[in-house]
C-alpha positions in Angstrom: 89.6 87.8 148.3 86.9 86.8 145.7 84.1 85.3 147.3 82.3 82.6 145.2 81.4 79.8 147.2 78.5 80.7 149.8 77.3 78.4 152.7 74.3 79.6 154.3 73.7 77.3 157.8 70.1 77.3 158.7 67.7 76.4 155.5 64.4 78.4 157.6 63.0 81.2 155.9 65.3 83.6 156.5 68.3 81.2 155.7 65.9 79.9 152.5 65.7 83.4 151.4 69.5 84.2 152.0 70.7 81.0 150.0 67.6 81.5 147.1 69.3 85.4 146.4 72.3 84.5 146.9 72.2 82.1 143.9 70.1 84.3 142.1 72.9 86.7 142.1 75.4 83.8 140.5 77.1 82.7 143.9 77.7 78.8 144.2 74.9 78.1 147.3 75.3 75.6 149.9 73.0 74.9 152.4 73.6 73.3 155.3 70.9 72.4 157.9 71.1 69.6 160.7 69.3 66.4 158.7 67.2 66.0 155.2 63.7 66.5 156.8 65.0 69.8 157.5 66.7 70.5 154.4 63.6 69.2 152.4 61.4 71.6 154.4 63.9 74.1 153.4 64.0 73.2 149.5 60.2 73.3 149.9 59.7 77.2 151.1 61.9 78.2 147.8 59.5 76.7 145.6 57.1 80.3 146.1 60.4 82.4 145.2 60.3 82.0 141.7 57.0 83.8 141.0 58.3 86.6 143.4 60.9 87.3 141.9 59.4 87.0 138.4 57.2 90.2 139.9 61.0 92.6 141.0 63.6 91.8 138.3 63.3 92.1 134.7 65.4 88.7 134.7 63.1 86.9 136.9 62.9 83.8 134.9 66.4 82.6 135.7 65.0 82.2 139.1 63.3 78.9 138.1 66.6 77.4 137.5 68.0 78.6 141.1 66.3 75.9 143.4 68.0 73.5 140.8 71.2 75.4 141.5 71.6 75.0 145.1 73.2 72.1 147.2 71.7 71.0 149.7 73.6 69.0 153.0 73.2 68.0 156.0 77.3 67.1 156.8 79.0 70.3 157.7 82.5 69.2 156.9 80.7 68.7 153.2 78.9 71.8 153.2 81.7 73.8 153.8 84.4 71.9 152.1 85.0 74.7 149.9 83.3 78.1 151.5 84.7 81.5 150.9 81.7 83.1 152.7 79.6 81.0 156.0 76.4 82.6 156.3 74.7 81.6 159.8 71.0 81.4 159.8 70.4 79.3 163.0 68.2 78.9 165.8 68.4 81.8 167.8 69.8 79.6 171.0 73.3 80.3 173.2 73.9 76.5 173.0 73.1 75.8 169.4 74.6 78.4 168.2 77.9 77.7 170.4 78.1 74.0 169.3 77.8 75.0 165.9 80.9 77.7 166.0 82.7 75.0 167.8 82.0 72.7 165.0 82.4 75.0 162.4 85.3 76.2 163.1 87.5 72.9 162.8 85.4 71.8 159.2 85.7 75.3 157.3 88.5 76.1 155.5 90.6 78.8 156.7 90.4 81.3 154.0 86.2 81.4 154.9 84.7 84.4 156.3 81.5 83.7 159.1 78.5 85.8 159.2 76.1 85.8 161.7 72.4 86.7 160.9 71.7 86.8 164.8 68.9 89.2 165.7 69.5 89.0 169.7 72.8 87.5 169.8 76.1 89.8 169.8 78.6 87.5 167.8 81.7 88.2 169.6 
């Protein structure tokens, strides 16, 4: 399977950071968080990322153009319309993160892969 389109759920720093390289690299970025407010806040910590990446890759300048690059949503059924890869960046909380599997699991298409980025969480 070729992996293109990338959903990252969870625009916080570390999703931010997960959906800002994962652009960077030339993956089509989605990120999916639970309203605008959030997502704004989230589209607001990328705007330091540029000048850090500027400082580690000899192509840093593309990375003004990633922030551009990324869509931002706050439907999941939209955000992962068309997901090869779900990248979950979520509050580390039993309940949220089992409503959102529950959720996720009828809007993604079946071919998508998930990914948890749980620290304290087993997935299974």
């Amino acid at each position: 399977m070729s992996i293109k389109n990338v959903t990252v759920a969870g625009g916080g720093v570390l999703g931010g950071q997960i959906a800002f390289q994962s652009q960077f690299m030339g993956f089509n970025v989605t990120v999916y968080d639970v309203n605008d407010s959030a997502l704004k806040h989230s589209e607001q910590l990328m705007t330091s990322y540029p000048d850090i990446y500027k400082n580690f890759y000899a192509d840093g300048e593309k990375a003004d153009k990633v922030i551009e690059n990324i869509r931002f949503s706050s439907n999941l059924t939209d955000a992962v319309q068309d997901a090869d890869l779900v990248i979950e960046a979520i509050p580390e909380n039993v309940n949220i993160k089992k409503d959102f599997y529950e959720q996720l699991s009828r809007a993604a298409p079946q071919k998508a892969i998930f990914a948890s980025n749980s620290s304290t969480f087993v997935p299974s």
